[in-house]
ROFI-886346 format. One record per residue (C-alpha): residue number from 1; x, y, z. Coordinates in Angstrom, 3 decimals. Each point is the difference from the previous one (the first is absolute). Layout:
N
REC     k         px         py         pz
REC   NUM          X          Y          Z
...
END
This chain:
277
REC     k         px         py         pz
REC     1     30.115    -44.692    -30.103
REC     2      1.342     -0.677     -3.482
REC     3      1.520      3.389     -2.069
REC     4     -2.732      1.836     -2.391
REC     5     -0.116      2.866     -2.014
REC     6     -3.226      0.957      1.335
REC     7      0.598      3.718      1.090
REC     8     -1.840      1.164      3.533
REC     9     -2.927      2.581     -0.389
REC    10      2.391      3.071      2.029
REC    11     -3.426      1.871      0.489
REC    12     -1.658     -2.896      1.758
REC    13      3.243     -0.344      1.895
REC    14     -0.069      3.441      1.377
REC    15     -3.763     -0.459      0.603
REC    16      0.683     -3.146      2.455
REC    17      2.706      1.683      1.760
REC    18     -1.574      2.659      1.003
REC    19     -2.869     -2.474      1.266
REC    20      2.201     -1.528      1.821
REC    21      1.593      3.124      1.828
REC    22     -3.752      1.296      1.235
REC    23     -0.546     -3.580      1.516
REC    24      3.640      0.279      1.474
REC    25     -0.799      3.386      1.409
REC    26     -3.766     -0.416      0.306
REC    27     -0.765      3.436     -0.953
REC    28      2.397      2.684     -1.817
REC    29     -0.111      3.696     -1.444
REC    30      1.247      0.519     -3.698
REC    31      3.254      1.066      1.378
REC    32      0.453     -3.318      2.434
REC    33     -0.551     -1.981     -3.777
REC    34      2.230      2.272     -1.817
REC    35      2.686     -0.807      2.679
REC    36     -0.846     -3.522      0.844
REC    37      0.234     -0.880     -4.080
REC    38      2.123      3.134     -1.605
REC    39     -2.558      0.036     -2.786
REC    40     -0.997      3.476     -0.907
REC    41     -2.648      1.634      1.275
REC    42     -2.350      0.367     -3.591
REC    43      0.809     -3.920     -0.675
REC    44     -1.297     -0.291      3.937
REC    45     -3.038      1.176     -0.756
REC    46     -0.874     -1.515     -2.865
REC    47      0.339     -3.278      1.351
REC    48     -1.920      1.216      3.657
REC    49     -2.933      0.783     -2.347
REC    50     -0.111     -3.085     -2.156
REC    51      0.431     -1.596      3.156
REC    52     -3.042      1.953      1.941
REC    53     -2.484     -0.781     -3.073
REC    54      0.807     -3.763      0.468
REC    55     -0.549      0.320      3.317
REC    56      2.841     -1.195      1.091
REC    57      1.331      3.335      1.703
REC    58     -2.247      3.126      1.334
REC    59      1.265      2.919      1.670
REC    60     -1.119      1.712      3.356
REC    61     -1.395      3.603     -0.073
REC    62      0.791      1.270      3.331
REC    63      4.260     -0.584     -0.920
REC    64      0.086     -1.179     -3.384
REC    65      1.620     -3.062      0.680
REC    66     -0.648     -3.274     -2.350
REC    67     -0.389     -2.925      1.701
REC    68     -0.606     -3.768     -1.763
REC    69     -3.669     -0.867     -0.543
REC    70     -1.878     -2.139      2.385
REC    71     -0.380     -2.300     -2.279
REC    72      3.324     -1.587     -0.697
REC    73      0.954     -0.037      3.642
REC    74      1.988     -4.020      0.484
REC    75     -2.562     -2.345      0.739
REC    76      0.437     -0.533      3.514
REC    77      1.508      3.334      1.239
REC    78     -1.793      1.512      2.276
REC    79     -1.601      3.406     -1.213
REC    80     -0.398      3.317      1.342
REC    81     -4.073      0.407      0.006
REC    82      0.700      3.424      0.309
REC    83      2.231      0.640     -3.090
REC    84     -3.064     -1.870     -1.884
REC    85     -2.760      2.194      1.047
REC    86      1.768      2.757     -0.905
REC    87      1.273     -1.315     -3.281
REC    88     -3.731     -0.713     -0.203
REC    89     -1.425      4.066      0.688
REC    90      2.735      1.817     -1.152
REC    91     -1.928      0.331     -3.632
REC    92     -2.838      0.161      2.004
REC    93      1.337      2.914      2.038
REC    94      1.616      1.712     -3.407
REC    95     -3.750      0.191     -1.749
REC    96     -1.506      1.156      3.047
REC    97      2.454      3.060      0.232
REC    98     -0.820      0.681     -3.563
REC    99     -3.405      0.172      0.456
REC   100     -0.054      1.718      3.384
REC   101      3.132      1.989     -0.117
REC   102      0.307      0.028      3.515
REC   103      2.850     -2.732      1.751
REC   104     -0.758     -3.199      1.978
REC   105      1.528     -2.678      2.134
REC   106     -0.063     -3.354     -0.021
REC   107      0.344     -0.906      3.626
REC   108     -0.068     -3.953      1.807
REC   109     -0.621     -0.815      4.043
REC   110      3.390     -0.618      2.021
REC   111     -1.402     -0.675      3.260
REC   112     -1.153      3.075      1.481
REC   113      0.716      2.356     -3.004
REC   114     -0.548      0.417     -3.744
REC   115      3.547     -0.152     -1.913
REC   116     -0.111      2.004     -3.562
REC   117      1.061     -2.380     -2.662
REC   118     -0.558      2.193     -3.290
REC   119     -1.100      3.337     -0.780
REC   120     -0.967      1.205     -3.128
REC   121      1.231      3.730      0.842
REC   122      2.724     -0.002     -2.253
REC   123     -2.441     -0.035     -2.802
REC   124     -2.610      2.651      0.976
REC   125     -0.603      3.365     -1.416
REC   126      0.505      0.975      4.375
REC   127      2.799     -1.538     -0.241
REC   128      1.578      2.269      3.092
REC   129     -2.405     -2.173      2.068
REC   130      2.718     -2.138      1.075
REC   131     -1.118     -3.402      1.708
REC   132      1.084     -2.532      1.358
REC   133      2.935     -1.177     -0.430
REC   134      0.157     -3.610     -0.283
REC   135     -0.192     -1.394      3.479
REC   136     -1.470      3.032      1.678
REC   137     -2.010     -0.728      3.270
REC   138     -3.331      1.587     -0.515
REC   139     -2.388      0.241      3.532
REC   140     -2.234     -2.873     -0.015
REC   141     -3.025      1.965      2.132
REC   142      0.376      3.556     -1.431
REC   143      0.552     -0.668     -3.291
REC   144     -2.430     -0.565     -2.799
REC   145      2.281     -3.205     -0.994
REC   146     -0.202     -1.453      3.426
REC   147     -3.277      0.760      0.534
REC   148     -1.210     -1.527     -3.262
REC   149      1.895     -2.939      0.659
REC   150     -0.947     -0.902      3.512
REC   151     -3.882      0.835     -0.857
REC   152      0.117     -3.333     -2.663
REC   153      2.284     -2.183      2.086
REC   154     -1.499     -3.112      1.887
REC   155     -1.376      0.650      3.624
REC   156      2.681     -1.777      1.200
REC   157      2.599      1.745     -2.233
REC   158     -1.010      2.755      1.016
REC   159      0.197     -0.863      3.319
REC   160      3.258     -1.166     -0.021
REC   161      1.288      3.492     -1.454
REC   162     -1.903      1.966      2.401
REC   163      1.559     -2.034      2.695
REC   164      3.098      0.531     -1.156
REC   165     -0.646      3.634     -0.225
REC   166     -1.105      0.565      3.673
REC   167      3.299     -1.699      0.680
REC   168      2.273      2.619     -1.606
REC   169      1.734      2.708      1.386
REC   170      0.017      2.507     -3.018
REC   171     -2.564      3.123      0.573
REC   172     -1.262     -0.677     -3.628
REC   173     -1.632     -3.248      1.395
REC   174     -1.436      1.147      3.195
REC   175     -3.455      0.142     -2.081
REC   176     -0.524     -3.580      0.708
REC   177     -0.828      0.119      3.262
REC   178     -3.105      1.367     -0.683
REC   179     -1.824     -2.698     -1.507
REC   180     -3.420      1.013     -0.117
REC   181      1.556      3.162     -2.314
REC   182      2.137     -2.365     -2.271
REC   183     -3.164     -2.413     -0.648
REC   184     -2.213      2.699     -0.824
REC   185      2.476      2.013     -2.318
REC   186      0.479     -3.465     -1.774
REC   187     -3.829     -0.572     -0.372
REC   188     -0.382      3.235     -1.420
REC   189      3.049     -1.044     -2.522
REC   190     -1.848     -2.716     -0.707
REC   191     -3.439      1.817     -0.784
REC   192      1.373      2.450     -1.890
REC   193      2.186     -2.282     -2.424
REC   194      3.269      2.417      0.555
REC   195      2.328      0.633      2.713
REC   196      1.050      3.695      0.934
REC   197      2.542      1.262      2.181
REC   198      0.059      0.944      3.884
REC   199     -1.041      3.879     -0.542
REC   200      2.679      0.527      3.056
REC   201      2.772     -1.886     -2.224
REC   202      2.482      1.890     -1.922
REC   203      1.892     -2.938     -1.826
REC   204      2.468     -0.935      2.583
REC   205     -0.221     -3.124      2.185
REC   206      0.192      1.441      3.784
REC   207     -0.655      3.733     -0.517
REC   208     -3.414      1.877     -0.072
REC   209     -0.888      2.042     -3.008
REC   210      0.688      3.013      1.895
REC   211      3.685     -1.037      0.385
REC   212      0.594     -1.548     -3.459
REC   213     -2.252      0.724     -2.722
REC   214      0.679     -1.510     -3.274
REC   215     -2.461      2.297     -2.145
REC   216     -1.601     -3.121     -1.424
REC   217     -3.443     -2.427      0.603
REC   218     -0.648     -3.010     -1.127
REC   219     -2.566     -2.456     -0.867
REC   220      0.295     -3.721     -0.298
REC   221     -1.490     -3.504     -0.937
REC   222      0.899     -3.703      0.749
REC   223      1.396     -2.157     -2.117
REC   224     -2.299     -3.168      0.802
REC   225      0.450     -3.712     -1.205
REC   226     -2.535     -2.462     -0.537
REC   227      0.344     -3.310     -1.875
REC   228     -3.407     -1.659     -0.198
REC   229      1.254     -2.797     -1.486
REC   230      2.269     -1.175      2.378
REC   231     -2.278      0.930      2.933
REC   232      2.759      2.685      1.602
REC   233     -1.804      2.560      1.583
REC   234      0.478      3.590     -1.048
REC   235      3.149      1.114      1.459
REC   236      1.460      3.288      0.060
REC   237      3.607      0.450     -0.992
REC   238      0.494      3.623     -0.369
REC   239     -0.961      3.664     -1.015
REC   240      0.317      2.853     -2.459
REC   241     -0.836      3.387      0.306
REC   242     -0.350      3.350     -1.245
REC   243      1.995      3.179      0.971
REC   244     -0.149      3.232     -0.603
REC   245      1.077      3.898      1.083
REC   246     -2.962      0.556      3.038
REC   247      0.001      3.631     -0.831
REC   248     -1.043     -0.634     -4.220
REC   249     -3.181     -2.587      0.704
REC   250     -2.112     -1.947      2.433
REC   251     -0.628     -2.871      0.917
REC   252     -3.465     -0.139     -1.337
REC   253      1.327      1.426     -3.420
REC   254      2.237     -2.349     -0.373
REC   255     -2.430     -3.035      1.045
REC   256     -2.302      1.363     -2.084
REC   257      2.526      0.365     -3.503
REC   258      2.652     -2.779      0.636
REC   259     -1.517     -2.552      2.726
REC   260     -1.359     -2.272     -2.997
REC   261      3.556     -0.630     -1.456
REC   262      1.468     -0.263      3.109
REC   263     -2.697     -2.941      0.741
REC   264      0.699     -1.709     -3.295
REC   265      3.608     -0.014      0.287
REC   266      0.547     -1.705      2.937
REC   267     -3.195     -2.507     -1.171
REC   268      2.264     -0.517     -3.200
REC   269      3.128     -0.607      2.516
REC   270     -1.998     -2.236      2.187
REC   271     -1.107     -2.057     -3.195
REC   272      2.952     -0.749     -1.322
REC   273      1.498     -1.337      3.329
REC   274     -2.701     -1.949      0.242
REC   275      0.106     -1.105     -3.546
REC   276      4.046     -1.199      0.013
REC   277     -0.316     -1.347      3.643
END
């Protein structure tokens, strides 16, 4: 390259570097950056923001972490369907908390369990409702997750999971083997257009309320899929809920105040998969 005068633009510098670091690291806190590229931390997040409103960044609620928008992934490299729902909801998730108050999950099927990928509890006014975290097992049967999930799934899907579930050791599963139960808690799911929780199920995977009891309830709704123009059949691909302190409300208050917003924001998350699919 032949010598010029032509001075670099340091900002846009900066800006690219720290591009490249989150695609290096795939996802990073405001420290990790601040350590990865010694800028300082105001200058950091000046250029995360400009970044975000491009699009070209967003950050997770549950842990705060930026990670690169889905976006400008490399043609080619495989991508983490997972990281792009979420990228997807998590504005979803943050308008739904302001309007409800109360914290949700985001939550995806892993075989015979749901597996929280975001919250939004970080941002609610309850925000001592901790949930999650990221990666936390929630019970597929007893939940109001699970149950939401599994009542919008396929016949053979759902099937498959309840299979798998008969197969398991864990006490949390033992549910399963009592199909004619399972089917007609999931019709009822499906009637009322919300999933609840066991009423015998405290929050943790194997133990009875009675044992473990969370203080919370839940109700949630499927995240469902359709794209009529390719002739893919409505698919579910995952859930969000609602949770709150069991002792404040009910479940029939809550339907009855917060069950519309609940409905639309996983409709708004299920049409923008659908739409950049």
């Amino acid at each position: 390259m032949r010598a010029t005068r032509v001075k670099t633009i340091r900002a846009l510098d900066r800006g690219l570097d720290v591009m490249l670091r989150l695609h290096e690291m795939r996802a990073a806190s405001l420290h990790d950056l601040h350590r990865a590229t010694a800028l300082p931390r105001a200058t950091l997040t000046r250029i995360l923001l400009t970044l975000e409103q491009r699009g070209l960044v967003w950050q997770r609620i549950a842990d705060g972490a930026y990670l690169p928008g889905h976006s400008l992934r490399a043609e080619g490299r495989e991508t983490d369907d997972t990281d792009r729902l979420v990228e997807i909801a998590s504005p979803i998730l943050a308008r739904l908390c302001a309007a409800v108050q109360w914290p949700s999950i985001l939550a995806v099927p892993r075989l015979h369990y749901m597996e929280v990928i975001e919250t939004n509890s970080p941002r609610s006014y309850f925000h001592h409702i901790p949930l999650g975290p990221i990666g936390f097992r929630v019970n597929m049967l007893r939940s109001a997750t699970g149950r939401a999930y599994l009542a919008h799934v396929d016949a053979a899907e759902r099937d498959a999971i309840l299979e798998r579930l008969r197969a398991s050791s864990a006490p949390g599963d033992a549910a399963a083997h009592d199909r004619r139960a399972v089917l007609r808690v999931l019709a009822e799911t499906r009637r009322r257009g919300y999933a609840v929780r066991d009423t015998a199920w405290g929050g943790h995977y194997d133990k009875a309320r009675r044992e473990w009891n969370d203080g919370r309830d839940s109700v949630a709704v499927p995240i469902v899929v359709a794209d009529a123009a390719d002739g893919v059949p409505a698919r579910a691909i995952g859930c969000v809920n609602l949770t709150w302190i069991h002792r404040v409300t009910t479940v029939s208050q809550i339907v009855a105040r917060h069950l519309p917003a609940l409905q639309a924001a996983a409709a708004e998350i299920a049409r923008q998969v659908g739409r950049r699919a």
